[in-house]
C-alpha positions as CSV (number, residue, x, y, z in Angstrom):
1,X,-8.6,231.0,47.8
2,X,-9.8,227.8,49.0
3,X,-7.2,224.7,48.6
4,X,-8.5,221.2,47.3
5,X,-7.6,218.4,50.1
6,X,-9.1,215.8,48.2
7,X,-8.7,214.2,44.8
8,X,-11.2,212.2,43.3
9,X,-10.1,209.8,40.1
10,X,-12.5,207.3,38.7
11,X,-10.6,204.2,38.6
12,X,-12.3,200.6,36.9
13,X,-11.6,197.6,38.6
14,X,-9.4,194.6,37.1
15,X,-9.9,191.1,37.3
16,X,-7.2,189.1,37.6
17,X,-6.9,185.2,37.7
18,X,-4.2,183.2,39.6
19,X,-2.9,180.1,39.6
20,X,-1.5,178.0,41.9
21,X,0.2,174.3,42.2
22,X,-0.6,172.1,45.4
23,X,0.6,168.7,45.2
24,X,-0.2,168.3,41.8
25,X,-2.9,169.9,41.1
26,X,-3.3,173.2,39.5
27,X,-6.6,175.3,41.3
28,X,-7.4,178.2,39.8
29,X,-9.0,181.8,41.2
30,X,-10.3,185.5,40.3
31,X,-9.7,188.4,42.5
32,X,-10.4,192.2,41.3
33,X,-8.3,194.7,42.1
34,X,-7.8,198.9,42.0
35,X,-4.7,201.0,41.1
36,X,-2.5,200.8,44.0
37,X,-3.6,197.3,44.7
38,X,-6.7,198.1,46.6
39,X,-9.0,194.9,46.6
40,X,-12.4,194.7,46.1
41,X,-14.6,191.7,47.4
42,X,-16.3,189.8,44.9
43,X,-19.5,190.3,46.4
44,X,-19.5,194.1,46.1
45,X,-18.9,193.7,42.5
46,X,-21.4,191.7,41.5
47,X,-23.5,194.6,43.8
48,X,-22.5,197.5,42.3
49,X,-20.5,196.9,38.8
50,X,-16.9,197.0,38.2
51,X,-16.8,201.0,38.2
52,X,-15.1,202.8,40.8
53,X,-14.3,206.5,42.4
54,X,-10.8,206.7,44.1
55,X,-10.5,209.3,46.7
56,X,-7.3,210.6,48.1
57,X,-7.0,212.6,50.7
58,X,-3.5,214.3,50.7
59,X,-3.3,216.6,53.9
60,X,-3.7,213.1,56.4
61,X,-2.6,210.5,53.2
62,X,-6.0,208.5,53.7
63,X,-7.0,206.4,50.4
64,X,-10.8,205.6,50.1
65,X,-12.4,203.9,47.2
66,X,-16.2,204.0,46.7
67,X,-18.6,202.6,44.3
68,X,-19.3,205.4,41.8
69,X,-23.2,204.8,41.9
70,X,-22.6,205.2,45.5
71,X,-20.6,208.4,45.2
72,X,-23.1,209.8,42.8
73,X,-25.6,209.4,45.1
74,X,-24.4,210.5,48.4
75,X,-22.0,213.5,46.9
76,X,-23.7,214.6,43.7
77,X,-26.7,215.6,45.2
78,X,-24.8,218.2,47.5
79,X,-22.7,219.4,44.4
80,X,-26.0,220.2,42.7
81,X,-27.2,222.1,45.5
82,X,-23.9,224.1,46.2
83,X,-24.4,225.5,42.4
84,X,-27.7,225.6,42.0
């Protein structure tokens, strides 16, 4: 029986707006975030859309997060084939 080292969860990215105070002045800012606060530049979201695939490797604790039209094409592929 073969045991499952890695979890995959589809996760969808957050926006979230701060605020903050200098001398005054109130500036405002957006920053998009994962579960498990995992951040996720603003370029690669306008890139590659706001959904996500969390991947979490529990035998060395490693947490990877991966555009899902990126996972889909570099890992469902080779799920096809191993079925098929």
């Amino acid at each position: 029986m073969e045991r499952r080292i890695e979890r995959v969860r589809d996760a969808h990215v957050r926006e979230v707006v701060g605020k903050k105070v200098v001398k005054d002045k109130l500036y405002t800012y957006t920053y998009y975030t994962l579960p498990l606060n995992i951040y996720i530049p603003k370029h690669i979201i306008h890139k590659y859309g706001k959904e996500y695939v969390v991947i979490i490797n529990s035998e060395t604790g490693e947490i990877r997060a991966m555009p899902k039209k990126l996972y889909q094409e570099k890992y469902g592929k080779q799920n096809k084939e191993a079925e098929g």
